[in-house]
C-alpha positions in Angstrom: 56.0 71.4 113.9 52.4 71.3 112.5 50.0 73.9 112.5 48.5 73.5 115.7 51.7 73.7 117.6 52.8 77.0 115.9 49.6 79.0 116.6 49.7 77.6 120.4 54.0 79.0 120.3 52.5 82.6 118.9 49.1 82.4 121.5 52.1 82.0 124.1 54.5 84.7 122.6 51.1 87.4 122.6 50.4 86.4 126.2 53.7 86.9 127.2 53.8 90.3 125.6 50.4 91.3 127.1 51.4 90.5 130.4 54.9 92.4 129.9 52.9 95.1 128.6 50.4 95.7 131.6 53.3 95.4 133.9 55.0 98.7 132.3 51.7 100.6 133.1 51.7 100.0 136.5 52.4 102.8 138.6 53.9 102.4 142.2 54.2 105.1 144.5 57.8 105.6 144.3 57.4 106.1 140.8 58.2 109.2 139.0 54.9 110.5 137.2 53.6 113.9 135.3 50.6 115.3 135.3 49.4 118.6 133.9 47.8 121.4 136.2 44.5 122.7 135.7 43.6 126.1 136.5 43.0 125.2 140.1 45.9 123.0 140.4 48.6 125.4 139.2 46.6 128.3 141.6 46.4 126.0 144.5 50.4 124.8 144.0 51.6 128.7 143.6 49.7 129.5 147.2 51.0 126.6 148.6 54.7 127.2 147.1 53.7 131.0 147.9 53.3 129.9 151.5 56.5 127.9 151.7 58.5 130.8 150.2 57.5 132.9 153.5 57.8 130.3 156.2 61.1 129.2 154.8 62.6 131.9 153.1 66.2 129.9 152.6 64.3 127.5 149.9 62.6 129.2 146.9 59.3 127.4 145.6 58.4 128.4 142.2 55.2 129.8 142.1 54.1 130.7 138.3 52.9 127.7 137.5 50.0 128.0 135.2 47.3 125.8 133.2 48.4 123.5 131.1 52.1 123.5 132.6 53.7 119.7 133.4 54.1 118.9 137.2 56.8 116.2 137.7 56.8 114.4 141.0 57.2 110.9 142.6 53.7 109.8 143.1 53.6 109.5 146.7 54.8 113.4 146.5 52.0 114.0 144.6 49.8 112.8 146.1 51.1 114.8 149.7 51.4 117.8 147.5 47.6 118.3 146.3 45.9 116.3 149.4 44.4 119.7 150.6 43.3 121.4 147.2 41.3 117.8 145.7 37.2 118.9 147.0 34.2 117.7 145.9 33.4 121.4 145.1 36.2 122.0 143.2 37.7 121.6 139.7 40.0 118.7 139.1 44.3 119.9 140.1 45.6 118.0 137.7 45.1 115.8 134.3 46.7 112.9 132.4 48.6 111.6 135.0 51.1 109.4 133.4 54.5 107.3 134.7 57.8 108.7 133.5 60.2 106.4 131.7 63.4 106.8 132.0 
């Protein structure tokens, strides 16, 4: 093999990486992800859990999350879980959302 044929092999071997790469960082909605709560988002999950708890008093919700505690869900969980407490005129529920890899 000359030169040119071995830097055209590696060029293929880094795009093949980079495309392998960007496919691990998708995130589909079935996917398990984490995030961690905010101030609002761990105040807004207790209420909610809080109001579970009394509506359905054969389940226990925990309800003592705080700041800077990790929320585990599938994203389309999530996503149902916080769809009330997101406003404009309110703080941000949750950061670094992230997928979990098993």
């Amino acid at each position: 093999m000359n030169e040119i044929e071995i830097l055209k092999d590696q060029i293929k071997s880094l795009q093949a990486a980079l495309v392998a790469k960007e496919e691990a960082h998708k995130i589909d909605l079935n996917d398990t992800v984490s995030v961690e709560l905010t101030e609002w988002g761990a105040t807004y999950l207790n209420a909610m859990n809080t109001f579970k708890n009394i509506i359905n008093p054969h389940c226990h919700y925990k309800t003592d999350y705080k700041a800077g505690d990790v929320y585990k869900k599938q994203l389309w969980q999530l996503i149902l879980e916080f769809k009330d407490g997101i406003k404009f005129d309110k703080e941000k529920a949750f950061n670094k959302l992230a997928k979990v890899i098993n």
